[in-house]
C-alpha positions in Angstrom: 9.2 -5.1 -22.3 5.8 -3.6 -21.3 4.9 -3.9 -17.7 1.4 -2.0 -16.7 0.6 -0.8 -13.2 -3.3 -0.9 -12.4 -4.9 2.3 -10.6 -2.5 4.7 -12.3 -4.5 7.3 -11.1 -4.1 6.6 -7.2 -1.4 7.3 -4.8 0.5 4.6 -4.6 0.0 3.4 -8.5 1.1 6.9 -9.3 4.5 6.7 -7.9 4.9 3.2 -8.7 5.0 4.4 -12.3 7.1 7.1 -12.1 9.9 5.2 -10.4 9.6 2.2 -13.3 9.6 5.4 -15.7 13.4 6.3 -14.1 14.3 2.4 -14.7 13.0 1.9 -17.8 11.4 5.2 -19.5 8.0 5.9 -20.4 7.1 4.2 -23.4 7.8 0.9 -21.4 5.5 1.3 -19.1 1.2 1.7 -19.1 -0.9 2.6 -16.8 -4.2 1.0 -15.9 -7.3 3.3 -14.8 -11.3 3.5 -14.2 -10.8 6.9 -15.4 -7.7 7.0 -17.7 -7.5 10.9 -17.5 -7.0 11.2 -13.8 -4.1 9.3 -14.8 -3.0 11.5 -17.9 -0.5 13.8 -15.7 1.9 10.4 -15.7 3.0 11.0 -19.4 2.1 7.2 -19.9 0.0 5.5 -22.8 -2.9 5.0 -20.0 -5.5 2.5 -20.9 -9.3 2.2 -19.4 -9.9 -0.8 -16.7 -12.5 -1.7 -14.0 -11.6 -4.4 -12.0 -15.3 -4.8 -12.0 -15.1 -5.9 -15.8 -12.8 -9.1 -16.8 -13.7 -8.1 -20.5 -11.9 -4.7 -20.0 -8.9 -6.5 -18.4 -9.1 -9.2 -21.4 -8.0 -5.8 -23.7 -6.4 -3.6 -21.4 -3.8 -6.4 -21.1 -2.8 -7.0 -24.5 0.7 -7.3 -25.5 1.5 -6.3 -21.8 4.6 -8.9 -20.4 4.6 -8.1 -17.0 1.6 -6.3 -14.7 1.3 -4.7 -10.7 -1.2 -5.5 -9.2 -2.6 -2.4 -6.6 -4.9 -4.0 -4.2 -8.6 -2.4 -5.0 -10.7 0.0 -2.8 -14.2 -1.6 -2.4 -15.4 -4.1 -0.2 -13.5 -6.9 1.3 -15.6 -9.7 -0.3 -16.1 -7.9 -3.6 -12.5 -7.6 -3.8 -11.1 -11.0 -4.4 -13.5 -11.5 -7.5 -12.1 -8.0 -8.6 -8.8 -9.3 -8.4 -9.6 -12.3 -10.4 -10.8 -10.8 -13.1 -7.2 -9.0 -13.4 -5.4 -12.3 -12.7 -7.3 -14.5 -14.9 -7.0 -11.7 -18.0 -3.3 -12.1 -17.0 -3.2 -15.8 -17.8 -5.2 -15.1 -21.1 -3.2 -13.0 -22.4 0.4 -14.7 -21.6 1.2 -12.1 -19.1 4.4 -13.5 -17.7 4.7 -12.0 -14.5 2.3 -10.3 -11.5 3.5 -8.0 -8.7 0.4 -7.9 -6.3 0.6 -5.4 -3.5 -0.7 -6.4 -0.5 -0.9 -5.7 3.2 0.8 -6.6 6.5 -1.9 -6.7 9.6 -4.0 -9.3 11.7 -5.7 -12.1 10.1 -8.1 -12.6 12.9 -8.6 -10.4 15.5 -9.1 -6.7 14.9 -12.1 -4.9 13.1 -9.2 -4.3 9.8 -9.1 -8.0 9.8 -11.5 -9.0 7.0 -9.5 -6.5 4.5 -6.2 -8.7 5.4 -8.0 -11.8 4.8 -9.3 -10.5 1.4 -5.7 -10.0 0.6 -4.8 -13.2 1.7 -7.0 -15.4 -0.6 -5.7 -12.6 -3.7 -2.4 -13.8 -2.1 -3.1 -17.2 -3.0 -5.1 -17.0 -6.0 -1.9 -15.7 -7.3 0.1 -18.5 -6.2 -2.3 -20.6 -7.7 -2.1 -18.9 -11.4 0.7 -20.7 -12.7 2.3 -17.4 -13.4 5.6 -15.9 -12.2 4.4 -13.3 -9.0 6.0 -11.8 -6.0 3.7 -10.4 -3.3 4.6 -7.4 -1.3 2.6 -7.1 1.8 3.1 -3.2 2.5 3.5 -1.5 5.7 1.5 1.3 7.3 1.8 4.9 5.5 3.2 7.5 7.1 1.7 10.2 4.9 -1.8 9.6 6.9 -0.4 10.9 9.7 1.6 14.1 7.8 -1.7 15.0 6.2 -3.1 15.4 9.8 -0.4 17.3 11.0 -3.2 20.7 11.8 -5.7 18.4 13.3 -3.1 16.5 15.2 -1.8 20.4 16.4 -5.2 21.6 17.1 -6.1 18.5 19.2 -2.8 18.9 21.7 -1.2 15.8 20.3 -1.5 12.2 18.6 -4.4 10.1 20.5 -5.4 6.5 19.0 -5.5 2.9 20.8 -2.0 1.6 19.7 -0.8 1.9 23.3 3.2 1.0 23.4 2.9 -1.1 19.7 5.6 -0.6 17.5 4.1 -0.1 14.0 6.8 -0.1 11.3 5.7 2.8 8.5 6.5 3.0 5.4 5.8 5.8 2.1 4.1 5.6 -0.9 7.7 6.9 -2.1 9.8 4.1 -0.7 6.9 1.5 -2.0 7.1 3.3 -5.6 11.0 2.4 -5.2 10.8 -1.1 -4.4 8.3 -1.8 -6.6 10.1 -0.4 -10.0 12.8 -2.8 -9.1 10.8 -6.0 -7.9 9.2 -5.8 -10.9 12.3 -5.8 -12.8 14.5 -8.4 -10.7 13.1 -11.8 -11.5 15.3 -13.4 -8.8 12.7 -11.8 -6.4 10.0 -14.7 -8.0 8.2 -16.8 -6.0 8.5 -14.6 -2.8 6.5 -12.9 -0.4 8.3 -9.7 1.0 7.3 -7.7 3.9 8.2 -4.3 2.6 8.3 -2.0 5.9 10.1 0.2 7.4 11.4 0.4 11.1 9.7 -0.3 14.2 8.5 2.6 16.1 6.4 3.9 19.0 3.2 6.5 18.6 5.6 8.5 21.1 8.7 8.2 19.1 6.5 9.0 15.7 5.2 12.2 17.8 8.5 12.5 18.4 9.9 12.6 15.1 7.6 14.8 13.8 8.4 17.4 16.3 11.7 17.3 15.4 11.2 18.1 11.6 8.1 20.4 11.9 8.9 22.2 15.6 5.7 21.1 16.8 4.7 19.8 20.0 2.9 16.6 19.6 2.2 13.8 23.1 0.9 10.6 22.3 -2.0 10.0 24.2 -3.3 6.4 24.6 -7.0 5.7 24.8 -8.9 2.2 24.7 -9.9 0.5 21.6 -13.6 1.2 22.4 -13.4 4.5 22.9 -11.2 5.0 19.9 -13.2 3.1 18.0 -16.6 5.4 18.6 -14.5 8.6 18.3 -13.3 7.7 15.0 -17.0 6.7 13.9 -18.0 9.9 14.8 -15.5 11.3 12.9 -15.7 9.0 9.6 -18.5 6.8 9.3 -19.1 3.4 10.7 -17.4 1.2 7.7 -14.3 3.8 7.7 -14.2 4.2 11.4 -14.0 0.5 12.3 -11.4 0.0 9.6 -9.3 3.3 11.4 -9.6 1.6 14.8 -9.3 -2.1 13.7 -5.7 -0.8 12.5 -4.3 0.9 15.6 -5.9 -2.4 17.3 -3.4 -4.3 15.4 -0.6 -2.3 16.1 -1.3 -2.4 19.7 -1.4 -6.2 19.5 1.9 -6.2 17.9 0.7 -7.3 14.2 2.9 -4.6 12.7 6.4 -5.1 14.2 6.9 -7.5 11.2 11.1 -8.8 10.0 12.0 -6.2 7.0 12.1 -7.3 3.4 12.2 -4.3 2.2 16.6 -3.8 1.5 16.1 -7.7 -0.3 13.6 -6.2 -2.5 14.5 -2.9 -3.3 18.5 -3.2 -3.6 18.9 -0.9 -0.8 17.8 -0.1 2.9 14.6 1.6 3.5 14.8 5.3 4.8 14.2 6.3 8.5 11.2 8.0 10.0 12.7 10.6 10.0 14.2 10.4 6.6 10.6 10.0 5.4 8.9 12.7 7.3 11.9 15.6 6.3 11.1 14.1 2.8 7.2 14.9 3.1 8.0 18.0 4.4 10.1 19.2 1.8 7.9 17.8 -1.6 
């Protein structure tokens, strides 16, 4: 059996493949990228694909019997026709089976919500396929958060607009994990599975990562506006308003979301602080 992960070369792609390469070893499995040799480092056969270009997809998918979908980068609306053009190769080629990553979040009122409704329609147009799927709508990363560890220590603390919203984070580890195995358990078909972790506080993150890295981290809560023109300052209008639309959700509660994630991955997902000693220690 040959299953393919698209955007080998990415985070999350990258350690979806090397947990399917502990189930089922490397020649089994192929990786998908715009630039195959960023991807090169995974000891897979990688093969070139743009999810711009349905004729690369129409190749790239040959003789493939199961393909994971990773969500794509660009534009919200560009998205669902780049997504198509992976599905419909999918059906042309008698693909049996597609794993689509998507997201958890608001549908309707944050600035973050036109990415979850882009997700949504791939959501259904994968329904619609006629193929065998699962969708996994992934929590929140808590690497983000790790990275910023210096800035967060040179600022005094955590400040964002999530107020007292519990926001249930997840890893690019623990999604590689659950991944490797919902693509391999076809009970799973037919489902849509929240794959998050548990439900915690900005203070009990701040918390948390005191505990593992002896900082001294407060949560400070500011208002959406104001978080939202600090982190356009910071990042750019388009990547700003995405940054504050998603805190705005987890202040309105769209991230405290029921667990899948033990269901789909055969085991229960590791704590915060399981997650963050982890990070610490790769």
């Amino acid at each position: 059996m040959k299953i393919a992960v698209t955007t080998a070369s990415g985070q999350l792609g990258s350690a979806i493949i090397k947990a399917l390469i502990q189930e089922i070893g490397k020649e089994n499995v192929i990786g998908i990228a715009r630039t195959p040799k960023k991807a090169a480092h995974l000891g897979v056969e990688v093969r070139k694909g743009d999810y711009n270009s349905r004729e690369e997809f129409n190749e790239v998918l040959k003789g493939v019997d199961k393909v994971l979908l990773v969500s794509g980068m660009d534009d919200p609306q560009k998205r669902i026709q780049q997504h198509r053009n992976v599905i419909e190769a999918a059906k042309q080629n008698g693909v049996q089976k597609i794993v689509y990553t998507s997201i958890v979040g608001d549908e309707k009122n944050t600035a973050f919500s036109p990415v979850v409704q882009s997700n949504r329609q791939t959501e259904e147009d994968i329904r619609n396929s006629g193929l065998d799927f699962v969708i996994g709508r992934n929590g929140i990363y808590i690497e983000p958060d790790l990275e910023y560890i210096d800035t967060y220590i040179k600022e005094g603390g955590i400040t964002n607009c999530a107020a007292d919203g519990n926001c249930t984070y997840t890893s690019r580890l623990e999604l590689g994990f659950a991944y490797a195995q919902i693509l391999l358990n076809d009970d799973l078909d037919g489902q849509t599975l929240s794959l998050v972790g548990e439900a915690i506080t900005q203070d009990q993150l701040a918390s948390y990562i005191n505990q593992v890295y002896g900082t001294d981290l407060t949560f400070t809560s500011i208002s959406v506006e104001d978080y939202k023109k600090e982190r356009q300052a910071a990042l750019g209008e388009f990547l700003g308003t995405i940054i504050a639309g998603i805190y705005e959700g987890i202040r309105n509660g769209a991230n405290d979301v029921p667990s899948d994630f033990e269901k789909a991955a055969g085991r229960a997902h590791k704590s915060p602080l399981e997650m963050i000693q982890t990070y610490k220690n790769v």
